[in-house]
N, C-alpha and C positions, 0 to 999 in steps of 0.2 A: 618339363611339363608338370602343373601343379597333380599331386595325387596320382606321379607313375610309380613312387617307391611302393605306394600300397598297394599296388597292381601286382607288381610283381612278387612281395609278399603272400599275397594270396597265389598267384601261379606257382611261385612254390610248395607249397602247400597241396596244388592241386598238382602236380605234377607228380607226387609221391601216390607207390599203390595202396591202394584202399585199404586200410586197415593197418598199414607202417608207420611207422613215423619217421620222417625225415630228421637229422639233426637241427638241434631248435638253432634259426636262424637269427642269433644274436643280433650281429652287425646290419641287419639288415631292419630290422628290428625297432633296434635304437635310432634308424634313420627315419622311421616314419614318424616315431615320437618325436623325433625334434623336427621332423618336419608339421607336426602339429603344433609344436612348441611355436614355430617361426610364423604360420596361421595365424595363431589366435593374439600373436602380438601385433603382425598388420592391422586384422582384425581392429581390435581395440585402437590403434591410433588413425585409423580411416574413422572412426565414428568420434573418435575426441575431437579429432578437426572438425568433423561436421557440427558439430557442440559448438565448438569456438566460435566457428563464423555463423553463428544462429540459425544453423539450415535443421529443416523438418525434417529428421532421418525417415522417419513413416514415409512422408508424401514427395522428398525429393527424390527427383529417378538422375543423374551426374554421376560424374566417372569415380567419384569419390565412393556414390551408394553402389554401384557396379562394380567395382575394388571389392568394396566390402561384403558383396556379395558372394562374390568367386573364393576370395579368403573361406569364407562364414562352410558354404559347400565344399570346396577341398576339406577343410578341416574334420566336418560331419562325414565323408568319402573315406578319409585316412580313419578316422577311429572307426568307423564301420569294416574295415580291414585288418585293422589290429582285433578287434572283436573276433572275425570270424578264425581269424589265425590259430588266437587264443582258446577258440570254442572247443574248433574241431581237434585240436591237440590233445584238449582235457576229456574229451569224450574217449578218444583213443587209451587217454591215462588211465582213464576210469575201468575202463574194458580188458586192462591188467589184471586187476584185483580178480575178474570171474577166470579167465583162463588161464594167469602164470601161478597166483598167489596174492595173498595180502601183505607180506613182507618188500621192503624194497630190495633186499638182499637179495630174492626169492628170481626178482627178473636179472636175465640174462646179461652179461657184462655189455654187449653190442647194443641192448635196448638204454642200458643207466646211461651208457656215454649219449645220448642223442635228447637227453633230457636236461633243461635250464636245472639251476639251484630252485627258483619259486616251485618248479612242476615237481621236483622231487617233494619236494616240500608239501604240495597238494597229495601228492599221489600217497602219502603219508597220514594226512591228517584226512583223507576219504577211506584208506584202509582201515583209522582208527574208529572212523563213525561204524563202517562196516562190523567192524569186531565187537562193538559195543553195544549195537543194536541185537547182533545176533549172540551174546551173551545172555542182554535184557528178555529175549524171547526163549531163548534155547532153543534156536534151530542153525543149523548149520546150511546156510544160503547157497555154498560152493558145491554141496552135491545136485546128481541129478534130479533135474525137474519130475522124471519119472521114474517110478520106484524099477529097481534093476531084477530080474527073476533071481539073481541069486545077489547076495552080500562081501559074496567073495569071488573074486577073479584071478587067472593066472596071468602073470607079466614076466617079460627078460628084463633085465637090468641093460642099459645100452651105454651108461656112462661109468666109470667104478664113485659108488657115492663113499667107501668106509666100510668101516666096520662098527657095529653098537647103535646104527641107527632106531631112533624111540618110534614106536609104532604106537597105535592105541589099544594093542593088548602084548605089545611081546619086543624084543628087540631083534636087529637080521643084519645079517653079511651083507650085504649089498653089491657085491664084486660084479665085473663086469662080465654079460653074456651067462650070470645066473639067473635061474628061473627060481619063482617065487609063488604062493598061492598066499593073495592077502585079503585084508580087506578093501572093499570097493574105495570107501573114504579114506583110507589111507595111500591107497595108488594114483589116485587123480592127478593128485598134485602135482607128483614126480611124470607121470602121462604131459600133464598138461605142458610143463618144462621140458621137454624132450629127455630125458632122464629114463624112461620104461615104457614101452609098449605092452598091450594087451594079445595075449595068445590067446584067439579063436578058434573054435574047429576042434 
């Protein structure tokens, strides 16, 4: 049935929980492009014929302009599925940069495998815009929206990060299940990456 690969395409897509990403579905992928591929060549030789034999594409209604209609709609169907496939992936990619990191190194081994070469590649050249705009301003976009009662928080370390880690006044152990008083902008990150929790209380 014309236009079930990109159904399904999108079902997977919606099948994933909100805010995951599904590994990017290549093969499936590449089937609806070439099923737009195979569209828009129908397409085009359903109306050459109608050319040939001097018919009025506009005003003749024949199974020739009916063909070419179904092609014409599958085709607009399939990229309107590739689109949203695409959309909602990059939005997900993008919503990296505020919770894991601006680095691609930065996201978690489980999240890079579930990503195409292009989205790496995007998810790069949006962290680069990000860095450069907030260079051009001098504000640092990744901290909190509202300003924290204090500048410094205390965290365990949950993962062993090293030793000599650069902070932005000082360098630290990092060993696992040590406790640390740092600063705010400096814990986020490692917070954000499941790497350190915040001591409360």
């Amino acid at each position: 049935m014309y236009a079930r690969k990109g159904y399904e395409l999108v079902k997977d897509l919606a099948n994933g929980e909100k805010g995951q990403l599904q590994p990017f579905n290549e093969d499936l992928f590449n089937q609806v492009v070439d099923q737009c591929t195979q569209h828009y060549l129908e397409l085009q030789a359903l109306i050459r014929k109608m050319h040939e034999e001097s018919v009025d594409v506009r005003e003749t209604r024949n199974a020739d302009h009916y063909g070419a209609l179904i092609h014409h709609l599958s085709l607009i169907r399939n990229k309107r599925c590739l689109m949203a496939y695409v959309h909602n992936r990059a939005e997900i990619i993008q919503s990296f940069a505020w919770k894991v990191g601006l680095e691609l190194l930065e996201l978690p081994e489980e999240v890079q495998e579930k990503l195409s070469p292009s989205e790496k590649n995007y998810f790069g050249k949006h962290s680069a815009a990000l860095q450069s705009y907030m260079a051009e301003v001098g504000i640092d976009l990744n901290v909190d929206m509202v300003p924290p009662k204090d500048p410094y928080i205390k965290v365990r370390v949950l993962d062993d990060m090293g030793e000599g880690i650069l902070l932005s006044d000082k360098t630290a152990n990092l060993a696992r299940h040590s406790m640390h008083f740092l600063k705010r902008t400096d814990a986020e990150q490692y917070i954000a990456r499941g790497l350190m929790e915040e001591l409360t209380g």
